[in-house]
N, C-alpha and C positions, 0 to 999 in steps of 0.2 A: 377262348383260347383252345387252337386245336392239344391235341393227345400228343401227335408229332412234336408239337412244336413245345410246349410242356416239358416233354420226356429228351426233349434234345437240349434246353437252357440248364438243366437238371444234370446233365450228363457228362463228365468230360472228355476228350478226347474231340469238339469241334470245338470253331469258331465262329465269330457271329457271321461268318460270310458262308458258312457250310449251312446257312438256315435259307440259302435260295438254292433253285435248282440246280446242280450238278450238270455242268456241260464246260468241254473247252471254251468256247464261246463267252461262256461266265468268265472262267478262271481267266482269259484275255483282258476282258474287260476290266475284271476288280485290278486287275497289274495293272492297265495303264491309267484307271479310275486313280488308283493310289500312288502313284506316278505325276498325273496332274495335280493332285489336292498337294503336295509336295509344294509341285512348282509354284500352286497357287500363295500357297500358305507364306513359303519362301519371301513372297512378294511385299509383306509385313516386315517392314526392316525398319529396324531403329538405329541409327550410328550409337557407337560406345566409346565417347571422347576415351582413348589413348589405347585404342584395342583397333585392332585391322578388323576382326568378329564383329558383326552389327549384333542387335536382339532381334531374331525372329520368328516367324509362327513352323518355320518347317520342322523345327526338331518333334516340337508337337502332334505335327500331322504326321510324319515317320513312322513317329512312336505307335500312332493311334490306327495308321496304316499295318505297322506290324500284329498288333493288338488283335483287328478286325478282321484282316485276312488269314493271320497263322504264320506261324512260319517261313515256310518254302514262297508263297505268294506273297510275303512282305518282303523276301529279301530283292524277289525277281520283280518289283515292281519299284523298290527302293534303285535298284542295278538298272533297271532301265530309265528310272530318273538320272543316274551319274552317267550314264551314256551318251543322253539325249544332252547334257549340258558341256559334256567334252565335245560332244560333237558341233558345238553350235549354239543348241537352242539356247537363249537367253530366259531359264528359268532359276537361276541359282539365287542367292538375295540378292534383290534389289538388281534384277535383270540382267545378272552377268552371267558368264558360260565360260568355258574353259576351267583349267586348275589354278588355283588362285591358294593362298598361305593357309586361306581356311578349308581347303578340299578335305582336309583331313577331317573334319567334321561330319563333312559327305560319308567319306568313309566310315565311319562309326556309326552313320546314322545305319547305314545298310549290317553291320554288324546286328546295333541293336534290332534292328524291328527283326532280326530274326531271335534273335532270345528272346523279347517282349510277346513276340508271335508262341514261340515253344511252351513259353510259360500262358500264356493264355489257352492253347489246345488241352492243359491242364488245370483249366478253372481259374486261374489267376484273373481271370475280367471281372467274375461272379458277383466280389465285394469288394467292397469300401477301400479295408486295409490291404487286402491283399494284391488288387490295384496300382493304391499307393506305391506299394514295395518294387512291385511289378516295374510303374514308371522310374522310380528312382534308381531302380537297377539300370534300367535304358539307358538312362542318359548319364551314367558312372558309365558303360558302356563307349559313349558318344566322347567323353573327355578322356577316357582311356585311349583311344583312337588320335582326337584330335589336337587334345594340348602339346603331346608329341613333337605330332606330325607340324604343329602349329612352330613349336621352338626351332625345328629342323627348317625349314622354310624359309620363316623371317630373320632365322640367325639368332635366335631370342636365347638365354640361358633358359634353363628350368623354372625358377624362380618368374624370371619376367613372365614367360609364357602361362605360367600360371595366375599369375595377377592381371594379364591381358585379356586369356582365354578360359579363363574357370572362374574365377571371384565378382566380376561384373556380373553373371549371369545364375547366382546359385538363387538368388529369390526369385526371378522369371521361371527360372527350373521348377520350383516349389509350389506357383501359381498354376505351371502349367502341368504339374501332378495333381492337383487341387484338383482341375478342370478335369482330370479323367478319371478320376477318384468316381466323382459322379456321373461321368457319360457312361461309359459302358456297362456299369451296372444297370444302371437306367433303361439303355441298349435293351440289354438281357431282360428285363423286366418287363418292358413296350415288348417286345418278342413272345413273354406267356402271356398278354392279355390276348394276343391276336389267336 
């Protein structure tokens, strides 16, 4: 393990993506890197009989987007994902593009991965629990934004839009806090052996 690298997992004020070299050219990259893992992720869709919402992986990679880049490059690379899919590109779930009842989701995901970003430039990837808290805030973030916007859209009351677009998915939420409970620590850790 370098000294550098040691003294930076150690330290807070970065994130796991300030442990490569420093150039525009980076910061382009990790945006639109985190941008397609999005789109990718997105592409894991599962329907949710009596919900418009499918279950899928992009909340996760958002989140884990925001996480890894920080702040300012999770939000610009989340923003250039809702761009890309207004405009066109068929990476939203399950290959759709434009705005659809669950954009609002979109919307919150780029909310969150900037606070999940802010709270990681502050240690919050380092452990375990504080991880955990870290995701759970994200995606209370992402249903802040999207049940909303979800009830405005489909015409839903509050009530419904809640039981359509928040209660189907609180145990995939919980799975996918699970899963980064463990990766980024992990991240940080693979980072001091090197």
């Amino acid at each position: 393990m370098s000294t550098a690298t040691a003294a930076a997992s150690t330290r807070t004020g970065i994130v796991l993506a300030d442990l490569l070299p420093a150039s525009r050219v980076r910061d382009a990259a990790l945006v639109a890197g985190g941008a397609a893992l999005t789109g990718l992720a997105a592409q894991i869709a599962v329907p949710v009989p009596g919900s418009p919402v499918p279950v899928t992986g992009q909340t996760f990679a958002a989140l884990l987007v925001g996480t890894a880049l920080g702040a300012r490059r999770g939000l610009l690379s989340l923003a250039l994902y809702a761009l890309a899919g207004l405009a066109g590109v068929p990476w939203f779930a399950s290959g759709t593009s434009g705005v659809s009842v669950s954009f609002g989701y979109i919307l919150g995901m780029m909310l969150a991965s900037a606070v999940v970003g802010a709270l990681a430039r502050r240690g919050a990837d380092r452990g375990v629990l504080r991880m955990a808290g870290t995701m759970l805030l994200g995606e209370a973030v992402i249903y802040a934004v999207g049940v909303p916007y979800l009830a405005y859209a489909a015409d839903m009351s509050a009530s419904a839009a809640i039981a359509a677009g928040l209660t189907p998915f609180l145990i995939g939420d919980a799975v996918k806090a699970a899963l980064a409970m463990g990766a980024l620590p992990a991240a940080w850790k693979l980072a001091d052996k090197r």
